[in-house]
Each structure stands twice: as structure tokens, then as C-alpha cells.
N, C-alpha and C positions, 0 to 999 in steps of 0.2 A: 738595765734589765727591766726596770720598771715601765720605762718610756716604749720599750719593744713589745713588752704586753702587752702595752694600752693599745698600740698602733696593731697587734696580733688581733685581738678583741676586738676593733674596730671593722677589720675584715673577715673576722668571722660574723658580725653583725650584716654587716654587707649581704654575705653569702646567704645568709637566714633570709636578711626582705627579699633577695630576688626570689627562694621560694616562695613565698606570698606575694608575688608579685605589687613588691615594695620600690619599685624601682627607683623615686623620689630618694628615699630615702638610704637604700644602695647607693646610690650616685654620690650624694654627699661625705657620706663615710670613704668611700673613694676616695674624692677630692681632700677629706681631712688627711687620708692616709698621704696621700703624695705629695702634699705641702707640708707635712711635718717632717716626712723621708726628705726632703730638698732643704729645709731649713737644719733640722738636725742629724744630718748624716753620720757626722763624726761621731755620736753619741751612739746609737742604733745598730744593735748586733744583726749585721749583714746576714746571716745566713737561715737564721729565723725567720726574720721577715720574709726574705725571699721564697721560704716555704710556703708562706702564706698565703702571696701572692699569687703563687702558683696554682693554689686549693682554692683562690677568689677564680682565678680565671678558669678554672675546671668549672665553676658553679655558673660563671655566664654562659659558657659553651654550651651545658646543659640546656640553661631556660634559653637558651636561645632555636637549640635543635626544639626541644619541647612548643614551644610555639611556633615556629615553621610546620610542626608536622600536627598542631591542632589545626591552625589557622588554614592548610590541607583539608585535613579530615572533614570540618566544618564544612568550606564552600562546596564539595564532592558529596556530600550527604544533604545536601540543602537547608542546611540549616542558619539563616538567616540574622537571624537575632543573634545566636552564637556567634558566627561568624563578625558581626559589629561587633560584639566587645572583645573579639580577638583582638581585631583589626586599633581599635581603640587603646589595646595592649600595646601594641606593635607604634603605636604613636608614641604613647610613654616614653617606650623605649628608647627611641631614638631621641626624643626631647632631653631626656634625662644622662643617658649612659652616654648619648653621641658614640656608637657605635655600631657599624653595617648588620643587618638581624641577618644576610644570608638567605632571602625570601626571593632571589633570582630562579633557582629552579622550581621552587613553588610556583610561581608565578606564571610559569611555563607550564602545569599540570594542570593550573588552575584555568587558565587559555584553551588547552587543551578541552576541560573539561565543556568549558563556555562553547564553544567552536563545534564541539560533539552537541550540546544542548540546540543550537541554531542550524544544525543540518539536520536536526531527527524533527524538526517545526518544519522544516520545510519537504521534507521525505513523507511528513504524516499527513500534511498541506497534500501535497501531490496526490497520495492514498483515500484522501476524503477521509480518514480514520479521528472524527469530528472528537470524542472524548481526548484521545494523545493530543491533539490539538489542541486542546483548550491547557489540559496539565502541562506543556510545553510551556504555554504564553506565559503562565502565572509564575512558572517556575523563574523564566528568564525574565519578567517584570520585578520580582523580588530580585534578585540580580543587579538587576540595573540602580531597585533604589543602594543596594548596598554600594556598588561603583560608583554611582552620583553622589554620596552623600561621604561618609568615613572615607573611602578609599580615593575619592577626590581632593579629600583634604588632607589625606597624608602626601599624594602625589605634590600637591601643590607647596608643604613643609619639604618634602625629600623625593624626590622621584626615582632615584636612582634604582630602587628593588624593585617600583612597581610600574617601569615605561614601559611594560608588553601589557600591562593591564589597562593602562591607561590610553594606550593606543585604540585597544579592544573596546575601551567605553566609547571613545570620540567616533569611533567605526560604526556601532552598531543600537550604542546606549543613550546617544544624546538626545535624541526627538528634536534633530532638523536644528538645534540653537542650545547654545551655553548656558541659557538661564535656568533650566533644568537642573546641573552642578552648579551654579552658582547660589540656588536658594536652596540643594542638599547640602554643600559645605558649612550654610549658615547655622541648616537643625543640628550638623554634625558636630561645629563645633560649640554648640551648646553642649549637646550630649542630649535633646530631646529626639521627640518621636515627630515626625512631620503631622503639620497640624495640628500641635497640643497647642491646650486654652494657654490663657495670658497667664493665669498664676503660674502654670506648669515653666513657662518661657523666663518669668521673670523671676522664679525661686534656682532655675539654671544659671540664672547670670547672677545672680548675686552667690549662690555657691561657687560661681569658676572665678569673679572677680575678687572672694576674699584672699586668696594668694598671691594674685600679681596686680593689687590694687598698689601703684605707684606710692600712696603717702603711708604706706605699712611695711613700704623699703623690702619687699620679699625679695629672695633672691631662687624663687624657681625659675623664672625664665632670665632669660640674658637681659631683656629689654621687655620690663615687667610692664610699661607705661602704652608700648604699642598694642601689647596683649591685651589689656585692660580695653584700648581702642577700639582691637575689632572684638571684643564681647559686646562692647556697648554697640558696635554695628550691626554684629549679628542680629542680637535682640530686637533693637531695632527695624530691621529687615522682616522677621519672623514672623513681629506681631504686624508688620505692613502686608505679609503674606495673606489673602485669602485660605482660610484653613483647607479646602479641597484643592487648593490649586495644584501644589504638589501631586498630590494623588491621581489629579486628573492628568498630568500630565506624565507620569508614571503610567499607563491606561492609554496613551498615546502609542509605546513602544510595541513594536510589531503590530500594530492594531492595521498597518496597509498587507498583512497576507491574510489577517483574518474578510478585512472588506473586500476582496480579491475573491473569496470561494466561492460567491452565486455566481459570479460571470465564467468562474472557471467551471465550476458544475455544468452551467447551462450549455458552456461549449461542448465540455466531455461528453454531454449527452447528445448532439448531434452526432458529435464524431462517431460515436455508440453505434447510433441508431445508422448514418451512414455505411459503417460497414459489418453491420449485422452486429456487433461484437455483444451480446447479451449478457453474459456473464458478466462483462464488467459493466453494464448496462446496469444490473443488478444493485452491484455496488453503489453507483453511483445515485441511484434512485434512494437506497437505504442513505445516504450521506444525506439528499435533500430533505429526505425525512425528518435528519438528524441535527439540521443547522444551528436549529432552537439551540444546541449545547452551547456554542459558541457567540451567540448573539448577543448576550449583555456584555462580550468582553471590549465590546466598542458602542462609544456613543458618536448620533445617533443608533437603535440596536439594527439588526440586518433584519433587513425584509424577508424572514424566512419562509413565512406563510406565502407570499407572491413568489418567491423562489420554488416553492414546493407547488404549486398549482402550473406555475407554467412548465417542470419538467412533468409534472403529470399528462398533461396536454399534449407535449411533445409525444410522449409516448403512446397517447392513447390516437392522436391523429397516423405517429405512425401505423398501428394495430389497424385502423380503418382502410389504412393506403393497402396493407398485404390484402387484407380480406378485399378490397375495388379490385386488386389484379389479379387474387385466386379468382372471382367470378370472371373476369375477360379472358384470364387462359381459359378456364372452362369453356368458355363461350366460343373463343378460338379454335379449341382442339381438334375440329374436324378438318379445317381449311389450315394452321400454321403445324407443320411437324414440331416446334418447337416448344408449343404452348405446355405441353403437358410436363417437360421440363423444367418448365417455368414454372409451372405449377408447382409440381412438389419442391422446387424450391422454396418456395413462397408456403406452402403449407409446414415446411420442415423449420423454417423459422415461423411460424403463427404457432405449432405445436413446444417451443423451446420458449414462445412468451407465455404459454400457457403454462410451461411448467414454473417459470420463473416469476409470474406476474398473476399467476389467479386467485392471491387472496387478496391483489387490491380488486375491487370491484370496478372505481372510476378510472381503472387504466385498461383493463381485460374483462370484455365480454367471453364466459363461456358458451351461451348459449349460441352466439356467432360462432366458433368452431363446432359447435355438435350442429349443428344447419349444414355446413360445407361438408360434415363427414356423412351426413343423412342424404345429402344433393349424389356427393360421390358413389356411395354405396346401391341409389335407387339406379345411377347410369348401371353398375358393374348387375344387377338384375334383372334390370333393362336388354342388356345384351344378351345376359343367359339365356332370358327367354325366348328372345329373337332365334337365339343360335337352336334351341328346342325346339323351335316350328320346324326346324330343317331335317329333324332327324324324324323318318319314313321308316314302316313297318315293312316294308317289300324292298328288295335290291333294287329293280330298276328306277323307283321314286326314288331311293336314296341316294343313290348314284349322280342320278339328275338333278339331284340340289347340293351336290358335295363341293361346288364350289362358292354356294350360296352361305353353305355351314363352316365354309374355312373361310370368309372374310368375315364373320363373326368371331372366331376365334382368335382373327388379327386384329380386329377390335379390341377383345378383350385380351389380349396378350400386351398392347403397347402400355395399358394401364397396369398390368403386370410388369410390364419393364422399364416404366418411366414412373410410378408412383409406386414407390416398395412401403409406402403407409399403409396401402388396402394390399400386397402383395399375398400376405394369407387368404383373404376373402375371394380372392382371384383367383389363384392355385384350386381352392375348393371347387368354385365354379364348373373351370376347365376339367377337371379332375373327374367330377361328373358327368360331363360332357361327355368325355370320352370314354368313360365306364361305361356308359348304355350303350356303344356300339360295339362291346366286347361280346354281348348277350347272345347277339343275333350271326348265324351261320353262317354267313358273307362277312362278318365282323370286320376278321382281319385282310383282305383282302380291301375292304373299305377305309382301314386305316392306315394301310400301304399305300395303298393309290392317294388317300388326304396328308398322309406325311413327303409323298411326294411332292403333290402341290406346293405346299410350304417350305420345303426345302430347296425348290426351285422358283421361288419368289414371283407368283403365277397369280397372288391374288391380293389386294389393298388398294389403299387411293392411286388413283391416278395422277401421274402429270400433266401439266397442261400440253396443248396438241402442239406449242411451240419449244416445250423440253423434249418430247416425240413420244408423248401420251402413256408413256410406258409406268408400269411399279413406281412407286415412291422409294428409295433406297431405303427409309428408314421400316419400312412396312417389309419389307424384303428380308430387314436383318428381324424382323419380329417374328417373322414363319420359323425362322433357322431354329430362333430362342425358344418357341414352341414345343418343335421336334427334339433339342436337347435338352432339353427343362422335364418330359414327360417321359414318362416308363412307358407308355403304351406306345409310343412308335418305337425303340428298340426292341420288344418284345413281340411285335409284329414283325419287325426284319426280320427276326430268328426264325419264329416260325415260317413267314414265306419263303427264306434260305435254305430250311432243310426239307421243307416238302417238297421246291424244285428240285433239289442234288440228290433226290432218296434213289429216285432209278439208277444214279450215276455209284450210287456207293456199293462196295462189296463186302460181303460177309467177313468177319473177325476172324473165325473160323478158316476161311478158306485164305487168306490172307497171312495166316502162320502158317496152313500148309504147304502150301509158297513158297517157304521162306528154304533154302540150302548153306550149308556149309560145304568148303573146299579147304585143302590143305594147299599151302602153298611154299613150294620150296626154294631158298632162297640160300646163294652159295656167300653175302658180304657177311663179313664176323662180325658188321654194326650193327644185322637184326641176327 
């Protein structure tokens, strides 16, 4: 009973270090337990112990779930330094207990999470969304030292929990060569920090060498003599490390999509600029602005400044190109029907850089669009007055020049109907135009006969005498647009409509008188 106690006690000693993550120390009371059970069996009340045993292995299940779902939590919250001395737990562990921690589906969340962290780099890459960019790179550089350094040096003790993780390093974490994990597994298995001083290196190895230093016969590791080996390698190694070199080559990792966004910005912004797409023109420009954020995360840093002037240039060379071809439509508009088309296209994008681009000053001149809307505006007064010369205080002068006054008005309707930017200031125009000849007693008769004209496509440029000199089709559809567009030629029909039919119509009056009823008899029983 005595001998059962001690060995009961032993395992409940056991149970207490793995909550203090005593593991060393578990483990030997273990091993005392099962060598005493094996040597004195006979002795040892069977069924005691075996309860013991039982409440031992409840307590490793515990700390075993309990650090699978810290050593979780940690790398998913980014918590780096934590997540080392999980990982450093998880060494113990297996050193010690020689038993599976069960870190397979962690490992797999933890992939998961790494794998979501390099597609949201590359998504915000894509987006130019320059700050996520930068918290991305840092997050996954901290990553990589934790991969290279602890968790390379458990893979290389035990791989078994963590070959998805360690696939995932060589995939993505290595910078191009080995020696990256090769001088993280040295600080790791010290247990320093990359690039600490010599004292800091050499009070590590004289702490990890008093336990498996060969002529002090320690019995924590199996083969206490090779241990001792590679301490003195590591150390060795460490202080041969240049202190930044690690660092700098941590600093290395993804640093090829950070040196990738001037060339990609500069393209995006042709592409931009080639198919008008401003909005995200926009973006792109605010990114070049932005590059600065990113630029010390690689050496040499990125030429932000030269990035940032030559998409300004891009932009502002385009802004020059629109305003050269708003003044050739203009200049065009009387000889190509097409030009004024062109036009307002060309102004409908200069007005959408205007809205998106006028507080940079070195990309977007305002006073270049208020020139083209002052140039536009003088034509559309230009022609009102023209079309005013034509309007005559006598009928037969007016008459006489009514076809002079409706290829004025198709003048000024094509810019009604091909630039809907000045479409108000043109309406008004017309709108007056045709108001003054309400005034006058021949009015409407004068604006029968001119909505005639127009309606039968009687007056604008001509073709050449080899199309057979006739209308211009598109001048033709501008008369129509005229006549539907304005209340004074339907209100003109009406009245020229009932003053011709008024002899033809008969009194209301005499039209009920008129009117008869008949009875009408009918023999089918269906009515």
C-alpha cells in the first residue's frame, strides 16, 4: 500500500507540472512510474493505480487540447512573440512526453489563415489600397520569421504535425534559399532574438548547455553529447551571423509585389487613360500619391517621387490631347457632321477630369475649360444674332428671309442636339427666337410656313454636287428635332387647323337638333 502511494503521488505530481507546463519534469515521474509498475508488479495494488493512470492521462489530453487551441488563437491574432513560445512549448513537449500534440488540424487553420493573409496582399496589390499593403507585408514578414526560425526547428526534430506548414514555408517563406531557416533554426535553438549581442548569445548557450552538457551525465535528452554539439554550433553560427542579416533578409519576403507597383500603376494608368475609365483613373493617381507608404518596405526604397511625376504627366499630356481635339472638332464643325460629336465627347470627358482632377493644379488646368465653354458659348450668340438680323418688322421682308432664319436655327439646333452641355443656353436662345414672331399678326402663319421648312428638310449644309448637292441627312434630322422640341410649331398647327375647318364646322346646337330616336321592333327572344 505504501509502494502504491508513492507511485499514486508521483502521478499526481506528474499531473500538477504539466499544468505549469513542467513537462521535463512530468515526463520523469512518468518514466519513474512505469519502471517501478514493470519491476514491482506483484507488489502494487492494480486497481488504484490504474485510477491514477487514468486522471494522468485526462491531464495530458487537457494540456494537450489547451495548447493546440492557444498555439491557434495566437498565430490568427497575430501575435508573434506569443505564438514563439507556444511553439517552443510544443517542442518540450514532444522532447519530453514523446507524444503526438494533435497540431494536424491546427495546422490546417493555421494554412488557411496564412493563405487568406497572401491573397488579401495580393487583392490590395491589385487595388493600389497602398496602407492594407503595407499591414499585409509586415504581418506576413513576422510570419515568416516565426516559420524560419521555431517552427523550422520543430519540423526538422518532428515533422509529422507540421508538414502543411512547412510546405507552406518552402512555398512561399524562404527568399529564393535555405539559409534563411538555416540561421532562424540557429537563434531558435538558442532561444534568442535574431541579431542579439554576443553576451545575449553566449549567456543562451551556456543556459541550454548546463543540462545536456555530456560530463554532467544529464539525462534530459537521449543523446545529451550531440545536443551539447549543436549548441556549440548554433552559437557559433550566430555570432558568425552579421546582426542585420537575418533581418534583412526577412525584408526580402514579398518585397518582389511591393517593387512591382510603379510598373503596375504606370500601366494601369494608360490603360485608364486609353479607355477614358476616370474613376478608377482616380484611384490610381491617389495610389501614386500614396507609394511613399510602402517604400521603405524594400531596399533599395521605390522611386515614389519619379513614379508620382511621371503619372502626373501622363495625365496632364492626356488633358492637353482632349482640349488639341475639342479646338479641331470645333474648327471642323462646319465642314465634318461628325465633329460636334466628337466634340461633346471630348468635352464630357475634360468636364469628368474636371470634376475628378481640379485640385491637382499640375494635372488640370481650369482656366482651359472655362476658355472652350466661353469659345462655345460666344458661337451659340454668334448665331442668335445672325438668326435676329432675319427677323423683319413687315410680312413680305420676313417671308423673304425665312429661309435665311431657319438655316440659323439649324445651326443653332445641331448644337442643341449634339452638345447637351450648352443644351440650356440653346433652348433659351431658340425659345426667344421664336417668341418675337408670336407678336406680330402674320406670326402664326410665319411659323407654319418655317415649321414647314424644317419639317421637310429644306434647309442646312449641303452635299457635295457628286452626293447630288442635296440636305445633309444629319441637318435634316435637326429641323424635325426643332419642330418637336418647341411648343410654338404645335401651337401654330392648332391654330392654323381650326381657322381653316371653322366654315366647315356646325353649330352644337343645331347638331343635337339633329339628332332622332326610332323604336325598333324586333320579334328574336335574344333581344
Amino acid at each position: 500500500q505504501m509502494l502504491t502511494k508513492e507511485l499514486v503521488d508521483l502521478l499526481e505530481d506528474a499531473s500538477a507540472s504539466l499544468v505549469v507546463q513542467r513537462y521535463q519534469a512530468a515526463a520523469a515521474n512518468r518514466a519513474a512510474v512505469q519502471h517501478s509498475q514493470y519491476k514491482l508488479r506483484q507488489h502494487i495494488h492494480r486497481p488504484r493505480l490504474e485510477l491514477a493512470w487514468i486522471m494522468f492521462k485526462e491531464s495530458v489530453e487537457k494540456e494537450i487540447e489547451s495548447l493546440c487551441r492557444d498555439i491557434e488563437s495566437a498565430v490568427l491574432r497575430g501575435a508573434i512573440e506569443e505564438s514563439t513560445k507556444l511553439f517552443s512549448r510544443y517542442r518540450e513537449w514532444r522532447r519530453h512526453m514523446k507524444s503526438a500534440c494533435q497540431l494536424v488540424l491546427v495546422t490546417k487553420n493555421i494554412c488557411t489563415h496564412i493563405h487568406q493573409y497572401i491573397h488579401s496582399l495580393e487583392e490590395k496589390s491589385k487595388a493600389f489600397d497602398m496602407q492594407s499593403v503595407r499591414d499585409a507585408v509586415l504581418v506576413l514578414r513576422q510570419i515568416g520569421g516565426l516559420l524560419n526560425g521555431i517552427v523550422a526547428l520543430c519540423c526538422e526534430e518532428d515533422s509529422s504535425d507540421l508538414a502543411e506548414l512547412n510546405d507552406l514555408r518552402l512555398c512561399h517563406f524562404s527568399a529564393g534559399s535555405r539559409e534563411l531557416e538555416r540561421v532562424g533554426k540557429q537563434y531558435a535553438l538558442l532561444g534568442v532574438e535574431p541579431g542579439s549581442t554576443r553576451s545575449v548569445i553566449e549567456s543562451a548557450f551556456r543556459q541550454g548547455s548546463r543540462d545536456c552538457h555530456p560530463d554532467r551525465g544529464s539525462t534530459t535528452y537521449i543523446d545529451s553529447g550531440k545536443m551539447f554539439i549543436r549548441l556549440q554550433a548554433a552559437r557559433d553560427h550566430c555570432l558568425a551571423t552579421p546582426p542585420d542579416w537575418y533581418r534583412q533578409q526577412l525584408n526580402e519576403l514579398f518585397a518582389s509585389d511591393i517593387r512591382a507597383l510603379p510598373d503596375s500603376i504606370s500601366s494601369q494608368v494608360e490603360a485608364c487613360l486609353e479607355q477614358r475609365s476616370y474613376e478608377k483613373l482616380k484611384a490610381v493617381v491617389l495610389a501614386a500619391d500614396n507609394l511613399h507608404v510602402v517604400s521603405d518596405l524594400v531596399q533599395p526604397p521605390l522611386p515614389y517621387e519619379e513614379t508620382r511625376k511621371n503619372v502626373f504627366a501622363a495625365v496632364k499630356a492626356h488633358t492637353l490631347t482632349l482640349e488639341a481635339e475639342i479646338r479641331t472638332c470645333w474648327i471642323k464643325r462646319d465642314d465634318d457632321s461628325a465633329a460636334l460629336t466628337s466634340l461633346s465627347e471630348a468635352l464630357k470627358a475634360l468636364e469628368t477630369l474636371n470634376r475628378l482632377f481640379s485640385a491637382y493644379s499640375n494635372i488640370y488646368s481650369v482656366q482651359a475649360m472655362q476658355d472652350i465653354y466661353r469659345a462655345v458659348e460666344a458661337e451659340i450668340d454668334t448665331l442668335s444674332e445672325q438668326a435676329r438680323s432675319f427677323i423683319k418688322t413687315t410680312k413680305d421682308e420676313a417671308f423673304g428671309c425665312l429661309l435665311d432664319f431657319a438655316l440659323q436655327l439649324v445651326l443653332l439646333g445641331r448644337v442643341l442636339d449634339d452638345l447637351p452641355q450648352f443644351r440650356a443656353l440653346t433652348r433659351m436662345k431658340i425659345n426667344i427666337l421664336l417668341e418675337s414672331h408670336t407678336k406680330s399678326p402674320w406670326g402664326c402663319d410665319y411659323l407654319f410656313r418655317l415649321g414647314m421648312v424644317l419639317e421637310q428638310g429644306r434647309v442646312g449644309r449641303l452635299l457635295s454636287e457628286a452626293d447630288g448637292g442635296k440636305v445633309r441627312p444629319q441637318d435634316e434630322r435637326v429641323g424635325k428635332v426643332i419642330v418637336s422640341e418647341f411648343r410654338h410649331f404645335r401651337d401654330v398647327l392648332t391654330v392654323v387647323w381650326n381657322t381653316r375647318t371653322a366654315s366647315t364646322q356646325r353649330d352644337a346646337s343645331s347638331i343635337v337638333k339633329s339628332i332622332t330616336s326610332k323604336r325598333v321592333a324586333c320579334s328574336s327572344p335574344e333581344h
